[in-house]
C-alpha positions as YAML, in Angstrom:
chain: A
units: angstrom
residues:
- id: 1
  name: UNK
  ca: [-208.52, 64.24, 44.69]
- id: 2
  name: UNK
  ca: [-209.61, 67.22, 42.63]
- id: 3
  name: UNK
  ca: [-212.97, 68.48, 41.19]
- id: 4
  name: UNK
  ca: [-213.71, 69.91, 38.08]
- id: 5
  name: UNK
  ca: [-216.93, 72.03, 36.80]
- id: 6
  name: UNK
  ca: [-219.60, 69.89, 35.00]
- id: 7
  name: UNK
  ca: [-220.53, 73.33, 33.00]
- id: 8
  name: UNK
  ca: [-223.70, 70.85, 32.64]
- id: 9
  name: UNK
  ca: [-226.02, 72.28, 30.28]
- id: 10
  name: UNK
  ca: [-229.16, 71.54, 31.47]
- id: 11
  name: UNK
  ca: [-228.32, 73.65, 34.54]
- id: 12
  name: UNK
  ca: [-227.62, 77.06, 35.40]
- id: 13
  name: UNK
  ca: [-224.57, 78.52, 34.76]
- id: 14
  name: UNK
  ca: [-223.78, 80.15, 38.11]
- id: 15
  name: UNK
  ca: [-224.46, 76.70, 39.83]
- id: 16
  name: UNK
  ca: [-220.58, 76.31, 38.55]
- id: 17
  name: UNK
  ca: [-219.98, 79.20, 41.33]
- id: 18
  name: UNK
  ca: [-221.51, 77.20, 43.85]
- id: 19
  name: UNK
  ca: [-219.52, 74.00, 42.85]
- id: 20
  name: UNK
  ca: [-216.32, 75.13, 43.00]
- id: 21
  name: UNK
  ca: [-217.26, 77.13, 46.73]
- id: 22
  name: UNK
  ca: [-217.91, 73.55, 48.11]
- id: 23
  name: UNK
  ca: [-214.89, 71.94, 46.55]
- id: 24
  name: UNK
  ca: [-213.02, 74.43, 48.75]
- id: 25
  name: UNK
  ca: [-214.97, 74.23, 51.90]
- id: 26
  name: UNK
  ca: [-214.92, 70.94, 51.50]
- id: 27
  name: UNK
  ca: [-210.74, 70.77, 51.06]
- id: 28
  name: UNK
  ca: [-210.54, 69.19, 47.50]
- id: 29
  name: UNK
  ca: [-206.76, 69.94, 46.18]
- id: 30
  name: UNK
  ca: [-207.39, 71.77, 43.05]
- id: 31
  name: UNK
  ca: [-210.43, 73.05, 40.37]
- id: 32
  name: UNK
  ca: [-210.64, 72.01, 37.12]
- id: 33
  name: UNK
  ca: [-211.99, 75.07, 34.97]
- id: 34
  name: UNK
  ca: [-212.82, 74.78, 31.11]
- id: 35
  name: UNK
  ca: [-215.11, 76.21, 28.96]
- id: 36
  name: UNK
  ca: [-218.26, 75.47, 26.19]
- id: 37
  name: UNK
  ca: [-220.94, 77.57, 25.96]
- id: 38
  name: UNK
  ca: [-220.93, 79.59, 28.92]
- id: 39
  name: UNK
  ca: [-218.25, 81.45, 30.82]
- id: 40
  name: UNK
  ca: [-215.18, 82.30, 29.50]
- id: 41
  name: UNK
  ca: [-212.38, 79.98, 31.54]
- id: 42
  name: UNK
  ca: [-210.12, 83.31, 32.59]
- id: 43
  name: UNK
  ca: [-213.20, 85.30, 33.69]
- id: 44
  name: UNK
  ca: [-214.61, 82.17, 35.73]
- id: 45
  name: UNK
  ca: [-211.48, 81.60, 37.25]
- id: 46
  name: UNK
  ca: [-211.31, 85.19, 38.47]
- id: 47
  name: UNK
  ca: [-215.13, 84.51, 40.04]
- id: 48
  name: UNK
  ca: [-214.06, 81.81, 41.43]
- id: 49
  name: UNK
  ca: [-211.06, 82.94, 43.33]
- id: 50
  name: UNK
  ca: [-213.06, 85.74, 44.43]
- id: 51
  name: UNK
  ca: [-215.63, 83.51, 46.42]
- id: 52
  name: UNK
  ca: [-213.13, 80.47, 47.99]
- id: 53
  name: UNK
  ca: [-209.81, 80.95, 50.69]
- id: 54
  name: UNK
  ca: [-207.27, 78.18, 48.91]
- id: 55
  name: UNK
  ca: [-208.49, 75.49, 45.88]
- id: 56
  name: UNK
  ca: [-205.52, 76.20, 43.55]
- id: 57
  name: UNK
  ca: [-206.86, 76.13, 39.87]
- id: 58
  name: UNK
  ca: [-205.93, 74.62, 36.38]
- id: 59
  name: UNK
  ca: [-207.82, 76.10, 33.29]
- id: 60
  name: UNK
  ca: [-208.72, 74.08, 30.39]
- id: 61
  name: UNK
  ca: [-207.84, 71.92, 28.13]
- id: 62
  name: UNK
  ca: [-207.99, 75.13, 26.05]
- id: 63
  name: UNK
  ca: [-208.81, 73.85, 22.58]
- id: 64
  name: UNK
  ca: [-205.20, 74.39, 20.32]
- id: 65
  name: UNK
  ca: [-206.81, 75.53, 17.47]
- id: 66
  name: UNK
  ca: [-208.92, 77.97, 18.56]
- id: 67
  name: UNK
  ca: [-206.84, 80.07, 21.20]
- id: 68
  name: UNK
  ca: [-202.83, 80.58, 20.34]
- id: 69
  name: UNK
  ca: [-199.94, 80.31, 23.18]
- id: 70
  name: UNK
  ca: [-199.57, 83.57, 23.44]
- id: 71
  name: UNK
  ca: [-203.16, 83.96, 24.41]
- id: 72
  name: UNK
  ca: [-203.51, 81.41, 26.99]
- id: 73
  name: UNK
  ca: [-200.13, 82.18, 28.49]
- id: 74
  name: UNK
  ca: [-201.52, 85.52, 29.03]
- id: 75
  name: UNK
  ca: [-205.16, 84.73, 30.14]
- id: 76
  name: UNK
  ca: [-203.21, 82.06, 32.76]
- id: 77
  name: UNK
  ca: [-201.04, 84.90, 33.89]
- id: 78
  name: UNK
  ca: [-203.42, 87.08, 34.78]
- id: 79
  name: UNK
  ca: [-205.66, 85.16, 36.79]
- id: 80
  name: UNK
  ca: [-202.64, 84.02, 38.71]
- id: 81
  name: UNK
  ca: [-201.70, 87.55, 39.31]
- id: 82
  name: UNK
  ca: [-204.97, 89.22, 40.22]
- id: 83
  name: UNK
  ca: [-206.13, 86.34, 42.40]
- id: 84
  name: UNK
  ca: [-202.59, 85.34, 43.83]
- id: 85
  name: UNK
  ca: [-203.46, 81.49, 43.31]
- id: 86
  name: UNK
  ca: [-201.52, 78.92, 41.77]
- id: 87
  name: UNK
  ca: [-202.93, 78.65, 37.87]
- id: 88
  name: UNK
  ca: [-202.24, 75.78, 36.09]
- id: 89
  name: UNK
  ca: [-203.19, 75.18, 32.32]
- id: 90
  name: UNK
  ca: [-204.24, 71.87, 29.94]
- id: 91
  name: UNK
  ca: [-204.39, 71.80, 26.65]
- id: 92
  name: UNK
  ca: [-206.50, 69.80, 24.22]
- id: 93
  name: UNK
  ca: [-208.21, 69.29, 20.78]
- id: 94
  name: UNK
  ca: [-211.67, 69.85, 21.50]
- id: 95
  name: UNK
  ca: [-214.28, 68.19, 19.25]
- id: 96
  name: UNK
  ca: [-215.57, 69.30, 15.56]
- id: 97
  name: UNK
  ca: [-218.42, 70.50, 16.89]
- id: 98
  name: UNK
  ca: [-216.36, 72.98, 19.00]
- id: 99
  name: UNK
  ca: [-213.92, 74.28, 17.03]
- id: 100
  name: UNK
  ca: [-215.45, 73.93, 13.11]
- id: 101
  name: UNK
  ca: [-218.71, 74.63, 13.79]
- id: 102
  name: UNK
  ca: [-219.03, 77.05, 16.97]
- id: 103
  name: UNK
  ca: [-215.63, 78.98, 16.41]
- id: 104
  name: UNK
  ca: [-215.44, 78.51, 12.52]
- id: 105
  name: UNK
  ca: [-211.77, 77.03, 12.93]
- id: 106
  name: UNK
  ca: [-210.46, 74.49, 10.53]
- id: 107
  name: UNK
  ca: [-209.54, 71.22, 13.00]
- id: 108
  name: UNK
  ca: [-206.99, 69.79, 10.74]
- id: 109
  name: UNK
  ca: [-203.66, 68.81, 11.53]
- id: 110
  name: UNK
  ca: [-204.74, 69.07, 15.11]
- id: 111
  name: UNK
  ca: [-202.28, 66.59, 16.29]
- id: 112
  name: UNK
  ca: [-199.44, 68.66, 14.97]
- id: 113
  name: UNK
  ca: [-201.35, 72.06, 16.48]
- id: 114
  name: UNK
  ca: [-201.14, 70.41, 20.11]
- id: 115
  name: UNK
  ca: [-197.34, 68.83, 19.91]
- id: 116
  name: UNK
  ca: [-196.48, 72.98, 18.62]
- id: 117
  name: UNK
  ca: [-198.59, 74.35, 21.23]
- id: 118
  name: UNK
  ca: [-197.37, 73.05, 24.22]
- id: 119
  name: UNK
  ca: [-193.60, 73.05, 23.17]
- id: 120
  name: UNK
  ca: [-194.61, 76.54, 22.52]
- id: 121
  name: UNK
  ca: [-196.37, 77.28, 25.92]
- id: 122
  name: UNK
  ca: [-193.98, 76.08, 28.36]
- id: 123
  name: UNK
  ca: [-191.42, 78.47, 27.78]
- id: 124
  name: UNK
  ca: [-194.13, 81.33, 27.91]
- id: 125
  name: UNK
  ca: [-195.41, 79.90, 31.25]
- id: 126
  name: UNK
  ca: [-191.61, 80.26, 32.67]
- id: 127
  name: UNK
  ca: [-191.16, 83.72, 31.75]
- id: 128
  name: UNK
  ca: [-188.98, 83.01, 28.67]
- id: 129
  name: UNK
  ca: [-189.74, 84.76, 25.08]
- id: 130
  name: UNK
  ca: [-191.50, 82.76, 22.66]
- id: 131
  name: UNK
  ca: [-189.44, 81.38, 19.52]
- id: 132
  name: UNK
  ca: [-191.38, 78.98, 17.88]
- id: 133
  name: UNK
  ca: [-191.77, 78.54, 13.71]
- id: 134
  name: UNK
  ca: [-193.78, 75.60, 13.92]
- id: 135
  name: UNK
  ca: [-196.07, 73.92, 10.80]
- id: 136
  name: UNK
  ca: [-198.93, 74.95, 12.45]
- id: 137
  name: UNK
  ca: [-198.34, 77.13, 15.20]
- id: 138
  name: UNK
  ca: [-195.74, 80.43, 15.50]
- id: 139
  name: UNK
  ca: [-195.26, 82.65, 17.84]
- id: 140
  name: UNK
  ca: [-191.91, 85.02, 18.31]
- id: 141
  name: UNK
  ca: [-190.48, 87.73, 20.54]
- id: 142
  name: UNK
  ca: [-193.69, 87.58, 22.85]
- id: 143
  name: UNK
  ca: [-192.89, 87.54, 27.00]
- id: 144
  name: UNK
  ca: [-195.34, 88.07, 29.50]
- id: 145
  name: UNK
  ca: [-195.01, 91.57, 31.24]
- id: 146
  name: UNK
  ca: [-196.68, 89.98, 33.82]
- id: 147
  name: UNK
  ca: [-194.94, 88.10, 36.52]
- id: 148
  name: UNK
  ca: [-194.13, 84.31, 35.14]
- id: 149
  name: UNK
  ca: [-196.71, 81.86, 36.93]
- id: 150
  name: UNK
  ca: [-194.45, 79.01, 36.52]
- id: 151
  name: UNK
  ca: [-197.84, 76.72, 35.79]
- id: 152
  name: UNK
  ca: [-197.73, 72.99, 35.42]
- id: 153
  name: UNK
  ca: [-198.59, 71.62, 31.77]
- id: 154
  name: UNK
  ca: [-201.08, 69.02, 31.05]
- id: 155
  name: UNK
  ca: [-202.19, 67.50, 28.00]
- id: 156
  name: UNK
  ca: [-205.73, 65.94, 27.50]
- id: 157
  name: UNK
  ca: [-204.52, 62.99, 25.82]
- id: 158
  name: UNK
  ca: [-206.30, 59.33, 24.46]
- id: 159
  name: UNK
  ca: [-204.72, 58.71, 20.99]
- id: 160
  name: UNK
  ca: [-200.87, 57.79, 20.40]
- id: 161
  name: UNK
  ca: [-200.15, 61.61, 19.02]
- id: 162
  name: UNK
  ca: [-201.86, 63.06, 22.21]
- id: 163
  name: UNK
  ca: [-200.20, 60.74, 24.22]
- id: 164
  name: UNK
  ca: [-196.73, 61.22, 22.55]
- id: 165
  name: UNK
  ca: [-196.60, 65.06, 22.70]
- id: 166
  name: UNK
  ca: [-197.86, 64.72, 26.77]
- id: 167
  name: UNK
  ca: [-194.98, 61.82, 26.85]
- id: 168
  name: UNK
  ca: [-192.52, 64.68, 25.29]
- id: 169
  name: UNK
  ca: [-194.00, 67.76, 27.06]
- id: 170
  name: UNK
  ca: [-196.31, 67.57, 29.33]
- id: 171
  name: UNK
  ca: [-195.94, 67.76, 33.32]
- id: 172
  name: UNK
  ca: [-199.41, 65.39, 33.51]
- id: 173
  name: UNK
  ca: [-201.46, 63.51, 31.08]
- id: 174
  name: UNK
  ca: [-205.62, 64.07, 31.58]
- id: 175
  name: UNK
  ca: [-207.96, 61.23, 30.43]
- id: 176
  name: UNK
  ca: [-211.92, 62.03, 30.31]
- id: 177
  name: UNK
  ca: [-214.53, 59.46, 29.93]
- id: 178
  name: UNK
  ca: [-212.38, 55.94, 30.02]
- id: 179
  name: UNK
  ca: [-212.63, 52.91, 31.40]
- id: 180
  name: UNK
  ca: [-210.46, 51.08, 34.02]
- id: 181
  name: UNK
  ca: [-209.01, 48.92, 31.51]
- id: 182
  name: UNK
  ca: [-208.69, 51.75, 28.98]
- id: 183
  name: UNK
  ca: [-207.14, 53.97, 31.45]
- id: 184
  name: UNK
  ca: [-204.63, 51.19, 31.96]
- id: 185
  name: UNK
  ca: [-203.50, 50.99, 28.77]
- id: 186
  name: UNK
  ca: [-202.82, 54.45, 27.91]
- id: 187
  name: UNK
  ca: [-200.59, 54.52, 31.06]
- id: 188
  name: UNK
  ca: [-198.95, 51.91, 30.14]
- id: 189
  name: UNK
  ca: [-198.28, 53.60, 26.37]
- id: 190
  name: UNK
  ca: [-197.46, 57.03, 28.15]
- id: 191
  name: UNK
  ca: [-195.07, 55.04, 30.72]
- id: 192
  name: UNK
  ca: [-193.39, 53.25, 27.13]
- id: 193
  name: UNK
  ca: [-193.72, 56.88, 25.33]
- id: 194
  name: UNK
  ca: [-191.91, 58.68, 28.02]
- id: 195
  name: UNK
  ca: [-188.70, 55.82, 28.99]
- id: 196
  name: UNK
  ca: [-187.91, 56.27, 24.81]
- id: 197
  name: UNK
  ca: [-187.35, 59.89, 25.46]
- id: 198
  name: UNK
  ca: [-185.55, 59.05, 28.41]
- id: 199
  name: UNK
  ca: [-187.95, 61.01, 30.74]
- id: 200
  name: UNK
  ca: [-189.68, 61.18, 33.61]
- id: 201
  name: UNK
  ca: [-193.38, 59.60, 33.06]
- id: 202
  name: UNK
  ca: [-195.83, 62.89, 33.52]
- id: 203
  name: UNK
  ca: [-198.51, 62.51, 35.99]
- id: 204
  name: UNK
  ca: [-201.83, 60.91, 34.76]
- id: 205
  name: UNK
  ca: [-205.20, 62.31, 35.88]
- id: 206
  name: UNK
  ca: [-208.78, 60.99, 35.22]
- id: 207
  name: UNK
  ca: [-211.87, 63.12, 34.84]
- id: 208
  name: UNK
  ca: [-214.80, 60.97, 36.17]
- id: 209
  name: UNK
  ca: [-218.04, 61.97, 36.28]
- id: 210
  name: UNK
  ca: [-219.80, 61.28, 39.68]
- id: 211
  name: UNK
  ca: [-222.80, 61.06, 41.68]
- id: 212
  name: UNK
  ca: [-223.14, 59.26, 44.44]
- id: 213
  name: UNK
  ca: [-226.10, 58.39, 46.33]
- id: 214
  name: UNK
  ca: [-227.78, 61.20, 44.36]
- id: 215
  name: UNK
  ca: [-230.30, 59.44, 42.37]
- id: 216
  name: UNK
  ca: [-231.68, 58.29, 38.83]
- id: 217
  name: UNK
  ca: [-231.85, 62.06, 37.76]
- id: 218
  name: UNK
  ca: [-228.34, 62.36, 38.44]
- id: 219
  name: UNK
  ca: [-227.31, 59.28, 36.51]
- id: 220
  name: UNK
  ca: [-229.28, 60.51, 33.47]
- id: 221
  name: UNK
  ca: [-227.62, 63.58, 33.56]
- id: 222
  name: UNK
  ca: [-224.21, 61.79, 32.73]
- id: 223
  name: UNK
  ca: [-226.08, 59.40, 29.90]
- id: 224
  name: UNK
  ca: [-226.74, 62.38, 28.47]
- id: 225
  name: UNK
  ca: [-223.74, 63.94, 28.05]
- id: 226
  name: UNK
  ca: [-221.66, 60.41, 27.09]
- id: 227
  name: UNK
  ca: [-224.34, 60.26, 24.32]
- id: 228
  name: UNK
  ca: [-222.18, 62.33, 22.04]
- id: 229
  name: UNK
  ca: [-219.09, 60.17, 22.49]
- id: 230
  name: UNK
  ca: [-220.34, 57.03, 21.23]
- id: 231
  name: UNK
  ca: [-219.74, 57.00, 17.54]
- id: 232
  name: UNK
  ca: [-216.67, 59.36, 18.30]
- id: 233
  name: UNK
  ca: [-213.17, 57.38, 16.72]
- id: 234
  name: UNK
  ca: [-211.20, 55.80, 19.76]
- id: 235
  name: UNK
  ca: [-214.38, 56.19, 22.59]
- id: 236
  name: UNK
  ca: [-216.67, 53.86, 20.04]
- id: 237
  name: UNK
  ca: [-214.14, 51.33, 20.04]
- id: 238
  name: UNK
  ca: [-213.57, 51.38, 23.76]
- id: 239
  name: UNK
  ca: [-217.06, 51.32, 24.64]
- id: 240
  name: UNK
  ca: [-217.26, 48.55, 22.34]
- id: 241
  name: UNK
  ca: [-214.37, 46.56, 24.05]
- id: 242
  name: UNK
  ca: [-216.04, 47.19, 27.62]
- id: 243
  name: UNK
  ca: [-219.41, 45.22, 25.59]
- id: 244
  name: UNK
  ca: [-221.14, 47.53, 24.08]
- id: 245
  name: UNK
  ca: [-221.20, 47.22, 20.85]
- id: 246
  name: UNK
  ca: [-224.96, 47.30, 20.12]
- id: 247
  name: UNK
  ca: [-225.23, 50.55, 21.36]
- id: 248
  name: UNK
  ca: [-221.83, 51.84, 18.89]
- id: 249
  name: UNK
  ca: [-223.19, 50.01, 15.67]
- id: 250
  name: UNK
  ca: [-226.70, 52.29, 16.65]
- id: 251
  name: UNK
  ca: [-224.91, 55.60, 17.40]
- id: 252
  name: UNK
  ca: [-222.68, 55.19, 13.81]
- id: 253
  name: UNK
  ca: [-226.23, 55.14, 12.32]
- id: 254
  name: UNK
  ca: [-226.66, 58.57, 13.39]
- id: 255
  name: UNK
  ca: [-230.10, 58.61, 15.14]
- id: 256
  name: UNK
  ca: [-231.99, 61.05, 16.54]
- id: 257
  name: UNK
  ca: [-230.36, 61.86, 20.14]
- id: 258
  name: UNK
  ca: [-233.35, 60.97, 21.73]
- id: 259
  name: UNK
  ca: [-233.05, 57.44, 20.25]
- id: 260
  name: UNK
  ca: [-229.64, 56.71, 21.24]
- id: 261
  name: UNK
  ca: [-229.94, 58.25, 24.62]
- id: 262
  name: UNK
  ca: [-232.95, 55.19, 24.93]
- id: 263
  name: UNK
  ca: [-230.88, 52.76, 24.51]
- id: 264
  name: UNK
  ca: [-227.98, 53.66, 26.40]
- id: 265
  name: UNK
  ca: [-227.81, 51.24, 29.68]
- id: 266
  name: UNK
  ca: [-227.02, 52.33, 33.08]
- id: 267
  name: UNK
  ca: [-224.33, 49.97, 33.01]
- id: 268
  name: UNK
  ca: [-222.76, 51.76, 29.78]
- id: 269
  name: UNK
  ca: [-222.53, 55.03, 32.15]
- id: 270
  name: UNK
  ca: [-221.21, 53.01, 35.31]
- id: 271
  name: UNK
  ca: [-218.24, 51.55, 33.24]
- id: 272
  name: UNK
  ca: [-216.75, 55.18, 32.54]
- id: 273
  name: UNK
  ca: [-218.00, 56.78, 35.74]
- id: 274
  name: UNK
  ca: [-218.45, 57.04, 39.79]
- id: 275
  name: UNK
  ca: [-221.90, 56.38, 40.44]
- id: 276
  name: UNK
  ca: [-223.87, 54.11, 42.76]
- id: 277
  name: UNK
  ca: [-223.97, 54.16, 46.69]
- id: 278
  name: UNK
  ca: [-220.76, 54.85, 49.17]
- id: 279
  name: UNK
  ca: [-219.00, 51.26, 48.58]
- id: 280
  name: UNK
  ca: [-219.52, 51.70, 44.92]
- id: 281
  name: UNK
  ca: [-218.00, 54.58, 45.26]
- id: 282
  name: UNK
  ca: [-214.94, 53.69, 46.61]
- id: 283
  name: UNK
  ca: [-214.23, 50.77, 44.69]
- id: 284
  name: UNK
  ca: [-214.42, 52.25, 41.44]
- id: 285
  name: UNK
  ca: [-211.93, 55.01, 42.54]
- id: 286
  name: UNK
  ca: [-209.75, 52.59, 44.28]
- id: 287
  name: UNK
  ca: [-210.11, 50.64, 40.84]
- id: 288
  name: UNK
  ca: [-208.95, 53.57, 38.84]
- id: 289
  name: UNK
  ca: [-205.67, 54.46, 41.42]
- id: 290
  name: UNK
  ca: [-205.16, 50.39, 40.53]
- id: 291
  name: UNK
  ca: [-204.67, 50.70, 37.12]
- id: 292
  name: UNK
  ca: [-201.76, 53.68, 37.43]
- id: 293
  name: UNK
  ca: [-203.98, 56.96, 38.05]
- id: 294
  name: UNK
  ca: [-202.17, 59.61, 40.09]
- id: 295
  name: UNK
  ca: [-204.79, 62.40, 40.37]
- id: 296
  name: UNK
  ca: [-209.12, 61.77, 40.35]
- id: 297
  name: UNK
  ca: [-210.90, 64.77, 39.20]
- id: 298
  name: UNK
  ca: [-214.87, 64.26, 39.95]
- id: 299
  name: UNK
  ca: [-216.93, 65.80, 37.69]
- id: 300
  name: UNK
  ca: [-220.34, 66.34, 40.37]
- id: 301
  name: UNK
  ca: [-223.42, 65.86, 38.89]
- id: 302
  name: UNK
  ca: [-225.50, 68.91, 39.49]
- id: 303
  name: UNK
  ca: [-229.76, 68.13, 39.84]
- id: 304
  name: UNK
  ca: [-232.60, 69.22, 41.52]
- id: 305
  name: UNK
  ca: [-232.12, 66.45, 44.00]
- id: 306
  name: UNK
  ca: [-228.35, 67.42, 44.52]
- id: 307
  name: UNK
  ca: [-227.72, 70.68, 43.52]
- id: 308
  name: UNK
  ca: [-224.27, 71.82, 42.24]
- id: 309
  name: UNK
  ca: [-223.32, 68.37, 43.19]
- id: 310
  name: UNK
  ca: [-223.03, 69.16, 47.22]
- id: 311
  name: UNK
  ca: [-224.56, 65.63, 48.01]
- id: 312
  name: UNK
  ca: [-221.50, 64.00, 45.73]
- id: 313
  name: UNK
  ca: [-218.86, 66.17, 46.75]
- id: 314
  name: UNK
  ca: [-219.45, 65.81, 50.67]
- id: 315
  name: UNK
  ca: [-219.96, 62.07, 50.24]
- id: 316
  name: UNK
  ca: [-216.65, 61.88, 48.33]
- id: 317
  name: UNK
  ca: [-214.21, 64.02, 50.40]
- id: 318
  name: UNK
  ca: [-215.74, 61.89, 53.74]
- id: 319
  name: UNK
  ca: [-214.80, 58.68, 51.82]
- id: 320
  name: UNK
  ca: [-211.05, 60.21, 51.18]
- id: 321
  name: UNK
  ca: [-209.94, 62.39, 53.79]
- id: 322
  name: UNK
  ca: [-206.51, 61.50, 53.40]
- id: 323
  name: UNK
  ca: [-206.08, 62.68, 50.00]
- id: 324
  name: UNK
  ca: [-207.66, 66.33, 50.55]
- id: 325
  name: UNK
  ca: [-205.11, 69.59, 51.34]
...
């Protein structure tokens, strides 16, 4: 069981500070730590291992096309050498909105930019000099002069390129916002993906956004943030598999926000969440572990009635003791 930071944006961004103390109190394995609009990932890290004793830490998915191997090979070394914790790194596409629009970075070809990427970064990561000529990503005679952090790979993965190049190169395969049956699929095409390159299957983990016992604000805090999903190519189709498709053929009219967060249903957020009371709770993480998932990462919902998710998290690591360092 592992937590990552919500970096919700109808919060503050330090509550991400307070977050990540509790996960470590509170004895979850390891902290998720991307970025959006706030902190950079490296300098959060370093805040982060400056207020808690142990939670090791993976940073990302760094979006491929806007930040090079070199550059996250370096930014990952040097939080695991100032802080002294084990730093792991995921990689990732990001959305349009991300990398066209707020970086300026052309998005295409970014299947090809995350298969080049990784192959690229796991060399780096191991102390090795970098020798890549790729289509879309290059990088040679680079080696860290810091000390090698040896980090585990992961790949934030849903379509078959993703899940190929996690099935080639990755050391764990991330999902975000799936269903149990969805989730069960994509295992099963990673598991496929992996025994034709003769190798072992990577680890899957699932990011699920949670809040437990915590309340209707907390719950509309999640609809709003899987609003922006629903017309998105490979999440429409799921959500329109799990039944509903009403709510897809609305969003691919492109509405006003407002209007499609109205008629998103609380069972539309409970299919690709953890939500609801203790036994709720448990069953749709026990559901999730069914269906081939290795590693949970809860995403707490952070609200005025649970603030930076404490309610969720405590709640959570009671429910699974066993699975906490």
């Amino acid at each position: 069981m592992e937590v990552s930071l919500g970096l919700w944006q109808d919060r503050p961004a330090e509550e991400a500070l307070q977050t990540a103390t509790l996960a470590d109190r509170l004895g979850f394995q390891a902290l998720w730590i991307g970025e959006m609009a706030t902190y950079d990932a490296c300098a959060l890290g370093m805040a982060v291992a400056a207020r808690t004793e142990r939670i090791s830490l993976t940073l990302g998915p760094f979006a491929v096309a806007v930040r090079d191997p070199m550059m996250i090979a370096m930014g990952v070394a040097s939080v695991a050498s100032l802080s002294g914790r084990t730093v792991d790194v995921a990689l990732g596409t990001s959305s349009q909105v991300v990398v066209e629009e707020w970086h300026g970075r052309s998005r295409a070809r970014s299947a090809r930019a995350l298969a080049e990427s990784a192959r690229a970064l796991r060399p780096l990561l191991d102390g090795e000099k970098s020798s890549l000529d790729g289509e879309v990503v290059r990088s040679r005679g680079y080696h860290l002069r810091l000390p090698a952090p040896k980090s585990s790979l992961t790949v934030a993965a849903f379509g078959p390129s993703a899940i190929r190049t996690a099935a080639r190169y990755a050391d764990r395969m991330v999902l975000n916002l799936v269903s149990v049956e969805t989730a069960r699929a994509l295992i099963s095409e990673l598991r496929r993906e992996a025994a034709a390159l003769d190798r072992s299957c990577p680890r899957v983990a699932v990011w699920l956004s949670a809040a437990v016992d915590a309340g209707k604000p907390a719950i509309d805090q999640i609809r709003r943030a899987v609003v922006g999903y629903l017309a998105a190519p490979g999440y429409s189709e799921m959500f329109e598999r799990a039944g509903f498709g009403d709510v897809v053929a609305y969003a691919r009219t492109r509405p006003h926000p407002r209007d499609l967060l109205a008629r998103v249903p609380d069972e539309l957020v409970t299919a690709v969440s953890v939500v609801g009371d203790r036994d709720q709770a448990r069953a749709r993480v026990e559901a999730y572990i069914d269906a081939g998932v290795d590693d949970i990462v809860f995403l707490p919902s952070a609200t005025d009635v649970d603030p930076a998710g404490e309610r969720t998290l405590r709640t959570l690591a009671g429910l699974f003791p066993n699975t906490l360092a």
